[in-house]
TORKOL-4160 file (C-alpha; in steps of 0.2 Angstrom, whole numbers, padded with zeros to 4 digits, m for minus):
373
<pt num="1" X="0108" Y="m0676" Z="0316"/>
<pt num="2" X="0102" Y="m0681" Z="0297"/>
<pt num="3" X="0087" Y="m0667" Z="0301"/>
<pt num="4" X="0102" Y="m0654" Z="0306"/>
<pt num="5" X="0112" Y="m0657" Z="0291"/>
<pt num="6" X="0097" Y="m0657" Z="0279"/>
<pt num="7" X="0094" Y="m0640" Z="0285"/>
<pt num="8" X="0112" Y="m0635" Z="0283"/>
<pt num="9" X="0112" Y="m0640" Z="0267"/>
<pt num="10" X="0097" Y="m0631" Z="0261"/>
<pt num="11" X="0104" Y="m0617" Z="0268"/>
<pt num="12" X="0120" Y="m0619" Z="0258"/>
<pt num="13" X="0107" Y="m0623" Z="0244"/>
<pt num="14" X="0099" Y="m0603" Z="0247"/>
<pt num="15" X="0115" Y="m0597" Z="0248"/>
<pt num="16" X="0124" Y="m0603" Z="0233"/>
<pt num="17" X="0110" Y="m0599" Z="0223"/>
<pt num="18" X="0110" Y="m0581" Z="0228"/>
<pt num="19" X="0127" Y="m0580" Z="0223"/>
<pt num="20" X="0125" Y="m0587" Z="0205"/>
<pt num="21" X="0111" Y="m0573" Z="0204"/>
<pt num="22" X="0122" Y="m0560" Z="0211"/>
<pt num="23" X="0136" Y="m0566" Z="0198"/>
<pt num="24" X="0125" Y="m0562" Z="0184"/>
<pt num="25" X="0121" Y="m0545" Z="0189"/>
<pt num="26" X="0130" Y="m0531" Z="0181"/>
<pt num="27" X="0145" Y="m0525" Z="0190"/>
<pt num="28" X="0137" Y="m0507" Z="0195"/>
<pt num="29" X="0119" Y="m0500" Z="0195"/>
<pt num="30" X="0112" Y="m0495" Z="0177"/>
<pt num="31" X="0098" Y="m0488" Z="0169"/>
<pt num="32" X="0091" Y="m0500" Z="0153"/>
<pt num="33" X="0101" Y="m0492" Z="0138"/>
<pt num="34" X="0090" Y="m0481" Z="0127"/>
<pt num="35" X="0102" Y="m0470" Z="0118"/>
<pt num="36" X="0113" Y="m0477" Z="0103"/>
<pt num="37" X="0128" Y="m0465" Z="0095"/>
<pt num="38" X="0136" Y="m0472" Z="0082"/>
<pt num="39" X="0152" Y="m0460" Z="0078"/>
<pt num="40" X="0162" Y="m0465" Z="0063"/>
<pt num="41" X="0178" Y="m0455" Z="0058"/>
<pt num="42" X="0178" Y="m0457" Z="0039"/>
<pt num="43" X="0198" Y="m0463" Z="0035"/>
<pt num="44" X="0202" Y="m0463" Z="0050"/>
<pt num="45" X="0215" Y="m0477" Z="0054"/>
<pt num="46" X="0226" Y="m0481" Z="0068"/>
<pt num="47" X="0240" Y="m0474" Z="0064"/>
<pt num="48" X="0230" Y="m0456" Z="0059"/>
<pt num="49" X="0228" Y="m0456" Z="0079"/>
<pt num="50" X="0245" Y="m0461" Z="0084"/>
<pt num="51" X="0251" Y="m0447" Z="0075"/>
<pt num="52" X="0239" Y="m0437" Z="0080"/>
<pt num="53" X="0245" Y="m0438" Z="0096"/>
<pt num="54" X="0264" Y="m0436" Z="0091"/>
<pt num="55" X="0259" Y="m0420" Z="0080"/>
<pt num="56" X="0248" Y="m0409" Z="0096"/>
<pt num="57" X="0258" Y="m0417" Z="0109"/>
<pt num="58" X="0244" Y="m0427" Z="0117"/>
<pt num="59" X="0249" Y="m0442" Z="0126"/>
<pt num="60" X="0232" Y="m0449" Z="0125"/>
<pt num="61" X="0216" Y="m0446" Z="0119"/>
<pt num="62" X="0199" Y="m0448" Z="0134"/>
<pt num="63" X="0189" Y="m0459" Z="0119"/>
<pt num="64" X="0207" Y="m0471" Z="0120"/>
<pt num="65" X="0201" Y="m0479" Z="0138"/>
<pt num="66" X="0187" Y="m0485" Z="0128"/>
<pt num="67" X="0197" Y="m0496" Z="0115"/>
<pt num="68" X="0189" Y="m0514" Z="0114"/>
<pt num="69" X="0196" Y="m0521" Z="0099"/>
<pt num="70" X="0200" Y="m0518" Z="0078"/>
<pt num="71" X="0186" Y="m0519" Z="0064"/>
<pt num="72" X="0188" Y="m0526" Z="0050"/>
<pt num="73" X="0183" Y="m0517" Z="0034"/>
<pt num="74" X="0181" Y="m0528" Z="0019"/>
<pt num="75" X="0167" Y="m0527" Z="0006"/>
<pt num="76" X="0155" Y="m0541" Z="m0001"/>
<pt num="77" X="0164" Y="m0540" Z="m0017"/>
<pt num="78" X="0183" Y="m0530" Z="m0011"/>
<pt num="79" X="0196" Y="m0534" Z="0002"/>
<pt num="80" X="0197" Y="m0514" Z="0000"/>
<pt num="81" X="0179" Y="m0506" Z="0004"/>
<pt num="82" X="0172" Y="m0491" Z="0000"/>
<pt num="83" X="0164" Y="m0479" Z="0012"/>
<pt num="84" X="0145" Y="m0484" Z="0002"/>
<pt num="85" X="0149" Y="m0504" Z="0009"/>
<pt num="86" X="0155" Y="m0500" Z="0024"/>
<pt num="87" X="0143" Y="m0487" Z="0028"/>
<pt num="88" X="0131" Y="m0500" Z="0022"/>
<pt num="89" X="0139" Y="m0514" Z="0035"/>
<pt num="90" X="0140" Y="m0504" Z="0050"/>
<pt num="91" X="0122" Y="m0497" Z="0047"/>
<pt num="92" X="0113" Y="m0514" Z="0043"/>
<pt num="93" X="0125" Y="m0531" Z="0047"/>
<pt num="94" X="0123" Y="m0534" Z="0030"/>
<pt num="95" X="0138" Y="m0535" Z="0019"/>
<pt num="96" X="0136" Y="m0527" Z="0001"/>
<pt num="97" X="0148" Y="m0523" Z="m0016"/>
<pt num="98" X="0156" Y="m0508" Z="m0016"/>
<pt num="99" X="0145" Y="m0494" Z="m0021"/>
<pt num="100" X="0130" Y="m0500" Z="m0016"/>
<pt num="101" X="0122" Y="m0490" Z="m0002"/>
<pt num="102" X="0110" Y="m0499" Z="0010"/>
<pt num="103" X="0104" Y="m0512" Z="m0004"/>
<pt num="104" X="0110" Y="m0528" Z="m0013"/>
<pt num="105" X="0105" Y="m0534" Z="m0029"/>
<pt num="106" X="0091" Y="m0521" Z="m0029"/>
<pt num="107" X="0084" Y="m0527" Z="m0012"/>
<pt num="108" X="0085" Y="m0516" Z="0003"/>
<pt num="109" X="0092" Y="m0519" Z="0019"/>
<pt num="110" X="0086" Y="m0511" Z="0037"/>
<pt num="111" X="0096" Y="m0500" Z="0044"/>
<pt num="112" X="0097" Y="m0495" Z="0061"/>
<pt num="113" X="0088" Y="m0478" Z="0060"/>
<pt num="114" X="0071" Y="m0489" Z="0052"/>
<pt num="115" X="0075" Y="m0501" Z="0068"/>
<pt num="116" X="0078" Y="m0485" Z="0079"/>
<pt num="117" X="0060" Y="m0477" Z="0073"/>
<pt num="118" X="0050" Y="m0494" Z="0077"/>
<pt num="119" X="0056" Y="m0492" Z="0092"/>
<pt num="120" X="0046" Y="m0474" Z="0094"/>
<pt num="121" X="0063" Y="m0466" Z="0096"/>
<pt num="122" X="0070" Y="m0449" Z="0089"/>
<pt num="123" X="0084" Y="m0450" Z="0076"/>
<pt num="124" X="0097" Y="m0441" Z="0066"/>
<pt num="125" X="0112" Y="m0442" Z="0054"/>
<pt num="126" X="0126" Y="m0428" Z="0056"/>
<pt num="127" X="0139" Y="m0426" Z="0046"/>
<pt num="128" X="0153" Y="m0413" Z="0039"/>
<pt num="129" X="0152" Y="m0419" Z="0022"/>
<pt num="130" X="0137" Y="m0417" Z="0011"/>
<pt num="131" X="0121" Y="m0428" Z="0018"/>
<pt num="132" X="0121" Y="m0438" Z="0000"/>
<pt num="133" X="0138" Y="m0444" Z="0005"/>
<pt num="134" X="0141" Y="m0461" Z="0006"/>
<pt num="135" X="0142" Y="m0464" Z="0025"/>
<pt num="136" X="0124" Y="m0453" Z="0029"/>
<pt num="137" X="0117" Y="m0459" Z="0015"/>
<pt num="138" X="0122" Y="m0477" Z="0021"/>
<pt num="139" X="0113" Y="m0474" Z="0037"/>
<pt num="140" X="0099" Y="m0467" Z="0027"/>
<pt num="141" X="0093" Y="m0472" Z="0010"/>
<pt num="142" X="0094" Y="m0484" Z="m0001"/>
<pt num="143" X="0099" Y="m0486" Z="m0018"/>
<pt num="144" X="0110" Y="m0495" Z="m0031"/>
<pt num="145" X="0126" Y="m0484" Z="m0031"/>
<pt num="146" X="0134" Y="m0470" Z="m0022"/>
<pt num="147" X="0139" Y="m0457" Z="m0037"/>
<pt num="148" X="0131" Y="m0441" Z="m0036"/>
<pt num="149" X="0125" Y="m0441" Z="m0056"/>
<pt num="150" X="0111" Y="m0450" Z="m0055"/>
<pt num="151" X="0109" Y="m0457" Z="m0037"/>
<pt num="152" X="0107" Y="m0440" Z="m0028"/>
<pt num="153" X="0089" Y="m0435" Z="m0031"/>
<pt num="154" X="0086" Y="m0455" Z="m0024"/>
<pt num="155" X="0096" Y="m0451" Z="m0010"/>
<pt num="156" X="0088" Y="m0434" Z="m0006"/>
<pt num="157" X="0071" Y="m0441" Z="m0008"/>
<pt num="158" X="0073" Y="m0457" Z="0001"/>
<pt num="159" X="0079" Y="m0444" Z="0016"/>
<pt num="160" X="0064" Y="m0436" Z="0015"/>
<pt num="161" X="0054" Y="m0451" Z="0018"/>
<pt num="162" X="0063" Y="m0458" Z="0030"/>
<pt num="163" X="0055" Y="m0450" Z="0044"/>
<pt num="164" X="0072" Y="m0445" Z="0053"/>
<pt num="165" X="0070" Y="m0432" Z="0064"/>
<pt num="166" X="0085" Y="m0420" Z="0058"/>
<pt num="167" X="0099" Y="m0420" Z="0045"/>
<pt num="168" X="0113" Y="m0408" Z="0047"/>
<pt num="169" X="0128" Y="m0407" Z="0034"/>
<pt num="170" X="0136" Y="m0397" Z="0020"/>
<pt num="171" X="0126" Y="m0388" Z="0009"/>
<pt num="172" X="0124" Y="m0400" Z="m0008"/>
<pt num="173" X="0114" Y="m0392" Z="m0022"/>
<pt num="174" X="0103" Y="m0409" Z="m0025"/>
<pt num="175" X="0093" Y="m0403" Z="m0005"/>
<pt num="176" X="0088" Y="m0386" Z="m0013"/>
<pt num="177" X="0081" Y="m0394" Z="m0028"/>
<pt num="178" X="0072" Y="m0406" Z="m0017"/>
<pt num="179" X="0068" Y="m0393" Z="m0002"/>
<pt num="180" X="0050" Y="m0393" Z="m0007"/>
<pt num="181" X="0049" Y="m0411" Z="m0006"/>
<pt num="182" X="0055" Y="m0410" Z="0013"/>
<pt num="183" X="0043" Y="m0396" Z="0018"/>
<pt num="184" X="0028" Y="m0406" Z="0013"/>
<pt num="185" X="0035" Y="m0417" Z="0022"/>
<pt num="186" X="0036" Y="m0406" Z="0037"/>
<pt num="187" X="0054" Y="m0402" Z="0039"/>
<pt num="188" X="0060" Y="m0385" Z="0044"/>
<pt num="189" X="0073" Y="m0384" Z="0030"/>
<pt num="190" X="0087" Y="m0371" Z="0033"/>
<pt num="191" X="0105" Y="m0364" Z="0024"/>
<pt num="192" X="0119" Y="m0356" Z="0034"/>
<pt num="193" X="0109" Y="m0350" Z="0050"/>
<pt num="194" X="0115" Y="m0356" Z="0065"/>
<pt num="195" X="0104" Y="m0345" Z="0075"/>
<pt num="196" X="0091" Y="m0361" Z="0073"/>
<pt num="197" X="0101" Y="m0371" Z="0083"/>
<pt num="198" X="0096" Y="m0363" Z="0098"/>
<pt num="199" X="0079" Y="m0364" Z="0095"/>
<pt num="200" X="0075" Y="m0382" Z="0089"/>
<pt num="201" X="0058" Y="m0387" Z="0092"/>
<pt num="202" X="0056" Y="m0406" Z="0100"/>
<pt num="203" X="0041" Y="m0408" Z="0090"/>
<pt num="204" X="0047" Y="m0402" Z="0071"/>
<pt num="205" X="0058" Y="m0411" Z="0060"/>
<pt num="206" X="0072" Y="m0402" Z="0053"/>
<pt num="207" X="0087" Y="m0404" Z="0037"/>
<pt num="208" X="0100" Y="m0388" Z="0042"/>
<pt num="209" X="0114" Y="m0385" Z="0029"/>
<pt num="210" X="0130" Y="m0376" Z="0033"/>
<pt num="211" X="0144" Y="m0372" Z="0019"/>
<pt num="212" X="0159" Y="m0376" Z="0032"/>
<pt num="213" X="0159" Y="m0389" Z="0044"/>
<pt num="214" X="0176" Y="m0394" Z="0043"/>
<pt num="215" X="0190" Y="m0388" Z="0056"/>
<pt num="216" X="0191" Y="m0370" Z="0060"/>
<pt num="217" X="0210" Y="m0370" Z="0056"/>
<pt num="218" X="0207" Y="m0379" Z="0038"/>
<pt num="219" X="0193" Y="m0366" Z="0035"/>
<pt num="220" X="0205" Y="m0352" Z="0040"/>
<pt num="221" X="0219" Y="m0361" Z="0030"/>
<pt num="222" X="0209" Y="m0362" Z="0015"/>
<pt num="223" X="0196" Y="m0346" Z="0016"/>
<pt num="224" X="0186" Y="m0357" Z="0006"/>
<pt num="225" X="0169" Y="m0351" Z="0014"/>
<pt num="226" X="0162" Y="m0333" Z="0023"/>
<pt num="227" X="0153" Y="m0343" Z="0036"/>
<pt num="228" X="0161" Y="m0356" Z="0046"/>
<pt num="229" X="0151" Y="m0367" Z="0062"/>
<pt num="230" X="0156" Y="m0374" Z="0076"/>
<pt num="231" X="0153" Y="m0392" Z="0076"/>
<pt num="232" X="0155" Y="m0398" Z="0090"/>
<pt num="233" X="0144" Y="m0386" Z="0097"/>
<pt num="234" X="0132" Y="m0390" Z="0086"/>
<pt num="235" X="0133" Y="m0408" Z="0091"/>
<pt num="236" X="0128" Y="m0401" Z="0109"/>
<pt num="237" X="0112" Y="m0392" Z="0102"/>
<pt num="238" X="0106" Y="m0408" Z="0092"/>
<pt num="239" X="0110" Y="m0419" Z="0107"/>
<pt num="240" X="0099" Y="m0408" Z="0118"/>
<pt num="241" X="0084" Y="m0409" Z="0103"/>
<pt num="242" X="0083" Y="m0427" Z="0103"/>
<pt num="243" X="0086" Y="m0434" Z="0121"/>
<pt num="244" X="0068" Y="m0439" Z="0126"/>
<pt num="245" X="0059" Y="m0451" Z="0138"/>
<pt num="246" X="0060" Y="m0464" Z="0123"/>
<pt num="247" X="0076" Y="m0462" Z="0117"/>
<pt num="248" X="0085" Y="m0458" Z="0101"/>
<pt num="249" X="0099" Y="m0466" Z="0089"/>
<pt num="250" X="0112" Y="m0454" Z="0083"/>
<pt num="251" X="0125" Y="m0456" Z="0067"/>
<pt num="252" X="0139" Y="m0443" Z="0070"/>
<pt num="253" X="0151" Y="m0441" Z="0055"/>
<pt num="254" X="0169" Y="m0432" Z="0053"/>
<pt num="255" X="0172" Y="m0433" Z="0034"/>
<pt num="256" X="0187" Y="m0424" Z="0030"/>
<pt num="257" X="0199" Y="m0435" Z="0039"/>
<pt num="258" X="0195" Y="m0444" Z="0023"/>
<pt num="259" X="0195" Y="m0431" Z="0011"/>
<pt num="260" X="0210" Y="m0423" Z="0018"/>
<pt num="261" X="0220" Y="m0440" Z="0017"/>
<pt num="262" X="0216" Y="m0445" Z="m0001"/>
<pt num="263" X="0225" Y="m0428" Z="m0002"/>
<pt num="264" X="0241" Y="m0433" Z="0008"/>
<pt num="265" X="0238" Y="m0418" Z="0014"/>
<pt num="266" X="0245" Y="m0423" Z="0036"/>
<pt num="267" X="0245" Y="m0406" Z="0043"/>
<pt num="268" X="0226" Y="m0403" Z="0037"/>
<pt num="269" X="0222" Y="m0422" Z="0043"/>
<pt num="270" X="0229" Y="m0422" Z="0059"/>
<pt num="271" X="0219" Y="m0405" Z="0064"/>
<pt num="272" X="0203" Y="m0414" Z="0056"/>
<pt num="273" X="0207" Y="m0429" Z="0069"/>
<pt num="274" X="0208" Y="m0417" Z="0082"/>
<pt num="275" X="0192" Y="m0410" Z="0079"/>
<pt num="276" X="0184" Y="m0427" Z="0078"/>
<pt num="277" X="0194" Y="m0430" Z="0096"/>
<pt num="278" X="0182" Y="m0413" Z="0102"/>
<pt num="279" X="0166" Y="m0419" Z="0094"/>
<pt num="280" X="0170" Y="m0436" Z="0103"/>
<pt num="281" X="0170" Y="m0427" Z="0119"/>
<pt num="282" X="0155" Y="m0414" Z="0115"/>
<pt num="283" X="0144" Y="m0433" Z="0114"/>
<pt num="284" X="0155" Y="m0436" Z="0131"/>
<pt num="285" X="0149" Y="m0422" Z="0139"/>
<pt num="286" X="0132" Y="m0427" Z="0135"/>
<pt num="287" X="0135" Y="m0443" Z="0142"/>
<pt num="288" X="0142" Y="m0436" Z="0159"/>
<pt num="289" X="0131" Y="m0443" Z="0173"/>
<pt num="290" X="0119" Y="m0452" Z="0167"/>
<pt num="291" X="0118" Y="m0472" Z="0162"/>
<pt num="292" X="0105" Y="m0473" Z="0148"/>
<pt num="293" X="0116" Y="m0471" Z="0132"/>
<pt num="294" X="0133" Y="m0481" Z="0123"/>
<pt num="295" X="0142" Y="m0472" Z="0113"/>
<pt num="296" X="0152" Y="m0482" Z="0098"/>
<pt num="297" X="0166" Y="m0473" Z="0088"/>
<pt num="298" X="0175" Y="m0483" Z="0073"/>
<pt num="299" X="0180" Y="m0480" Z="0057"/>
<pt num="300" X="0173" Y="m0483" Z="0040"/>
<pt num="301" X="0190" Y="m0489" Z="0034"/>
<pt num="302" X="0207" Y="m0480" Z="0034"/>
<pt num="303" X="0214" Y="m0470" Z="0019"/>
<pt num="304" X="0229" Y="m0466" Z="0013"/>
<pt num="305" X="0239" Y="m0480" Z="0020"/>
<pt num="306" X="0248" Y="m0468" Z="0033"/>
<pt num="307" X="0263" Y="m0474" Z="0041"/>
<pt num="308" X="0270" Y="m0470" Z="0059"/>
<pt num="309" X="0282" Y="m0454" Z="0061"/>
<pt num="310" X="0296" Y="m0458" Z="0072"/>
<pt num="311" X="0298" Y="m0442" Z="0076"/>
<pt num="312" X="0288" Y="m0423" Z="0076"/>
<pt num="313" X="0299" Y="m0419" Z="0061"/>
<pt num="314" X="0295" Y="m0434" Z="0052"/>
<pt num="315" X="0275" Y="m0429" Z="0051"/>
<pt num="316" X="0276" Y="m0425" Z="0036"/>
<pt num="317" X="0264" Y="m0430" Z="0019"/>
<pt num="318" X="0279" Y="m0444" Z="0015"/>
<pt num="319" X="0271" Y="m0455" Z="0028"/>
<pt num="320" X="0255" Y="m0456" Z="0017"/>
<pt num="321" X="0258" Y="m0473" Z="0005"/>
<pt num="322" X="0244" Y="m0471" Z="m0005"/>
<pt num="323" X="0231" Y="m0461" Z="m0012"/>
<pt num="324" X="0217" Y="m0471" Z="m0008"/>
<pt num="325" X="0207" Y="m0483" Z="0004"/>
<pt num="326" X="0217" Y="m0499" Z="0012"/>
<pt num="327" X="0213" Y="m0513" Z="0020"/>
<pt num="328" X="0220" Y="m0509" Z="0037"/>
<pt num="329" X="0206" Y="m0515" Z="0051"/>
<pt num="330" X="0202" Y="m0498" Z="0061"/>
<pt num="331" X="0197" Y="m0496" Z="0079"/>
<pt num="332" X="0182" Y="m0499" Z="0088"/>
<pt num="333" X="0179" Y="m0489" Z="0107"/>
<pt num="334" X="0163" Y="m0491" Z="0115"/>
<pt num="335" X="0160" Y="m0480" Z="0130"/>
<pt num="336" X="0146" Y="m0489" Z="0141"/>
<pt num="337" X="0141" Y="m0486" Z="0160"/>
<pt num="338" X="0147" Y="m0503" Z="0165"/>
<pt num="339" X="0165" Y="m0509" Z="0164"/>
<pt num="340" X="0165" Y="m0520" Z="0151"/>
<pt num="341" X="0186" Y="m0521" Z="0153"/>
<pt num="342" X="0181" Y="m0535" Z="0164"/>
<pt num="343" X="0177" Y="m0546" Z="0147"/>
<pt num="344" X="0189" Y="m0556" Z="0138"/>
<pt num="345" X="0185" Y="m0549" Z="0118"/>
<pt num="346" X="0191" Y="m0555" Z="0103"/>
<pt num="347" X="0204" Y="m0545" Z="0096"/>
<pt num="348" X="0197" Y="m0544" Z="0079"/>
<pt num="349" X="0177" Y="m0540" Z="0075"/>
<pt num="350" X="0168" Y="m0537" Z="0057"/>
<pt num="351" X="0162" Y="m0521" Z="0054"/>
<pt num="352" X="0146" Y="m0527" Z="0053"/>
<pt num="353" X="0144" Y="m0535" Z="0071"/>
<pt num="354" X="0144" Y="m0516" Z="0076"/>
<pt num="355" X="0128" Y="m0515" Z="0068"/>
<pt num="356" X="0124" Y="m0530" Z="0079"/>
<pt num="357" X="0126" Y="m0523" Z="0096"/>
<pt num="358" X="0117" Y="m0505" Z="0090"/>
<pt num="359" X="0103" Y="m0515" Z="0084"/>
<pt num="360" X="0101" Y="m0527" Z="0102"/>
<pt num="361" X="0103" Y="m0510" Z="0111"/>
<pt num="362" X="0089" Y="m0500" Z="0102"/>
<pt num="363" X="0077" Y="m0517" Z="0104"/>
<pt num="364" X="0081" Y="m0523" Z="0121"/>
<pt num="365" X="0091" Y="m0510" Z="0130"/>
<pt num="366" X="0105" Y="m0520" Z="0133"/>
<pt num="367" X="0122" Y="m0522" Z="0128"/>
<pt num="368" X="0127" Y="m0541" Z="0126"/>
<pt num="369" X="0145" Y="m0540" Z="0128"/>
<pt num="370" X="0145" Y="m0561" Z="0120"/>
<pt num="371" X="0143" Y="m0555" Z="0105"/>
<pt num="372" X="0161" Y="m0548" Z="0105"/>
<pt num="373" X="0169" Y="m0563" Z="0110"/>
């Protein structure tokens, strides 16, 4: 009897265990994570998106099913950031005063494209505004302040030597003063011609300019340029040049939601949020079917201090109640192949625990969801 029960229980023992190792597993098959996009919508707070939704008539977004919790924004030296210390958070975990873009105190900090290119992986830095703008520059240089007059030629040339594999954004005088410096460098270096994007070169290195990158309808509203590009497409090309057997990490930026709100300018906001919303799903379509990459979007902080229409009629520039940044904690969404609903977050995070999970993902492939709890 004692021999039977022994048994038994070893078998309990055999089973039991296999259920603790079962409970660990994930809750669906994966690949290992080798892809990392961080999308970051500069301004862009919660209520720009509820009234986004209000102003098209959308009654929800594909990105919104992806919501995990609010970031804070804060800087080392601001309750209010600016886009150079929260470019700087989000792109290294460390945080810094305003104005300083991935340095502090004269030391520089890693980011997550130097993490990304240890790795052997591809990178790049997109963005609507110029590429010596605060948030690319934060994911991609170093130096003691953000200004253009005297930090852009810094900017330019710590680019240069990065060793990123392409930068795409407005066209900025400081990159045709330095273009020689990138060609030796070996980078194609190209102005307003699109027709390269259909013909990127997985091996070569690449720094395109374009003189529009904002929304069609603000382009039309404003005739401000004769050539305007379609950015989300463009995200599609870029996405197709870097996906490769080892991976790639990829900061995506729509930087006239800022712009547009330091305005209080609504109508022209909205349609820039809505253009983010279509290069959100450009990455998404990218995404489709496969396992291997998360996707983050967030905000660098939100401007303007927008308020919430109550009505359609009520969208108006009044609901804007400043003309500057605020301390309102933005959203975080994180579209990853497992369902990590199933986790109990905090409802708070820091900006710079996003830098956090990138940086576990690009060194281990895996997504550690304790680190938002």
């Amino acid at each position: 009897m004692k021999k039977k029960f022994a048994v038994v229980l070893a078998c309990l023992v055999v089973v039991m265990m296999g259920l603790v190792g079962c409970s660990k597993a994930p809750s669906q098959s994966q690949e290992e994570v080798k892809n990392v996009i961080v999308m970051i919508g500069d301004g862009f707070g919660p209520n720009h998106l509820a009234n986004a939704k209000k102003y098209f008539g959308v009654d929800k977004f594909a990105f919104e099913d992806h919501y995990v919790c609010d970031v804070t924004t804060y800087s080392k030296d601001s309750e209010i950031t600016d886009s150079a210390a929260a470019a700087t958070a989000l792109a290294t975990g460390q945080k810094v005063n305003n104005g300083e873009i991935g340095r502090h105190q004269g030391q520089d900090i890693e980011n997550l494209m130097e993490i990304a290119i240890k790795q052997g992986k591809k990178t790049g830095i997109l963005t609507s505004d110029s590429l010596c703008g605060a948030t690319p520059a934060g994911f991609s240089a170093h130096t003691d302040g953000r200004d253009y007059v005297p930090y852009a030629d810094e900017m330019a040339q710590d680019q240069c030597k990065s060793g990123i594999d392409i930068f795409v954004g407005a066209r900025a005088g400081v990159y045709d003063e330095n273009f020689l410096s990138f060609l030796q460098r070996g980078y194609t270096y190209e102005t307003d011609n699109t027709s390269i994007l259909n013909q990127l070169n997985h091996n070569s290195k690449y720094i395109l300019q374009y003189s529009d990158l904002k929304s069609n309808y603000n382009h039309i509203l404003e005739n401000s340029w004769a050539d305007w590009v379609d950015y989300p497409a463009l995200i599609t090309k870029v996405l197709q040049y870097l996906d490769n057997e080892n991976g790639f990490c990829l900061m995506i930026e729509n930087g006239y939601i800022d712009k547009y709100s330091h305005n209080n300018n609504f109508e022209s906001t909205m349609h820039e949020v809505m253009y983010f919303a279509q290069m959100i799903e450009a990455v998404y379509q990218f995404c489709a079917g496969r396992d291997d990459t998360v996707v983050m979007i967030t905000a660098d902080h939100e401007t303007g201090g927008l308020q919430l229409g109550d009505t359609k009629e009520s969208l108006t520039d009044e609901l804007y109640t400043s003309d500057g940044h605020t301390a309102t904690n933005v959203n975080l969404f994180i579209k990853y192949a497992v369902d990590h609903k199933q986790k109990n977050y905090s409802a708070v995070i820091d900006n710079t625990d996003i830098f956090r999970l990138g940086k576990q993902l690009l060194e281990q492939g895996t997504f550690n969801f304790d680190l938002l709890g």
